[in-house]
C-alpha positions in Angstrom: -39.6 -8.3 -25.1 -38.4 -5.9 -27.8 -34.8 -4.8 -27.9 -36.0 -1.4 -26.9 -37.5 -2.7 -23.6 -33.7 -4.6 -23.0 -31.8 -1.6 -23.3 -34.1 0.5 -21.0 -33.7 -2.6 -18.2 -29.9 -2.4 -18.9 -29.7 1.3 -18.4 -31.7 0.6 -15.6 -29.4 -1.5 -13.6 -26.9 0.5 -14.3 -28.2 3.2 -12.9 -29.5 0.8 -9.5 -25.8 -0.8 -9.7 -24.1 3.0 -9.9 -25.8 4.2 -7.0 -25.1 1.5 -5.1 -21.7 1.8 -5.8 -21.5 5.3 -4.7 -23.3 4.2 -1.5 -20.8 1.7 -0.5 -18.1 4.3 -1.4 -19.6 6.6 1.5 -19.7 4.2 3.5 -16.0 2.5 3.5 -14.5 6.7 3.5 -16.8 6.7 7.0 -14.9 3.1 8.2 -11.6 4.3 6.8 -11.9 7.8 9.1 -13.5 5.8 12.1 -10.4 3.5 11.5 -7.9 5.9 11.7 -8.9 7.7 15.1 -9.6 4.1 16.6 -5.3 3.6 15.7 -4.6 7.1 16.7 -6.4 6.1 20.3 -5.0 2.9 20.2 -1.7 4.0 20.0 -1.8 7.1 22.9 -3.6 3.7 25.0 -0.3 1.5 24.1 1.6 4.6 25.3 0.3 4.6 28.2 0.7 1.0 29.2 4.4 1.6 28.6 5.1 4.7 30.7 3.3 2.7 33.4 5.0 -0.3 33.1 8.2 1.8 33.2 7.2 3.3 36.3 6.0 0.5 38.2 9.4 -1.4 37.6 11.6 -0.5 40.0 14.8 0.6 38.6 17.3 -2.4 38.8 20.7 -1.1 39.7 23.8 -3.5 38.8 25.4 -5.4 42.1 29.0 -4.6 42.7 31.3 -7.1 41.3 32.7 -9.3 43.9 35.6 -8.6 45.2 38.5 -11.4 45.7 39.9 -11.9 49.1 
């Protein structure tokens, strides 16, 4: 092959290796945003969990100290 013919194929994957690139940086913005509103539900579910928890302990009250007779 002549140099002229290696530079095209090196411009050439470039280009293939550029687009690429721009592909995969679509794709990991669309994980980070899908990310963040799986925490933000995550968190409202943890939340939850803890008002119920609260609410189905009973509320423990302190027994009178003893008294000495």
């Amino acid at each position: 092959m002549s140099w002229p013919r290696d530079a095209f194929a090196a411009l050439r994957q470039i280009v293939l290796i550029e687009h690429r690139v721009n592909d995969l940086t679509d794709t990991v913005k669309q994980l980070a945003l899908t990310c963040k509103g799986l925490d933000h539900r995550l968190t409202r579910i943890e939340a939850k969990f803890e008002l119920l928890e609260r609410m189905a302990t009973p509320a423990r009250r302190a027994l009178p100290e003893r008294s000495e007779k």
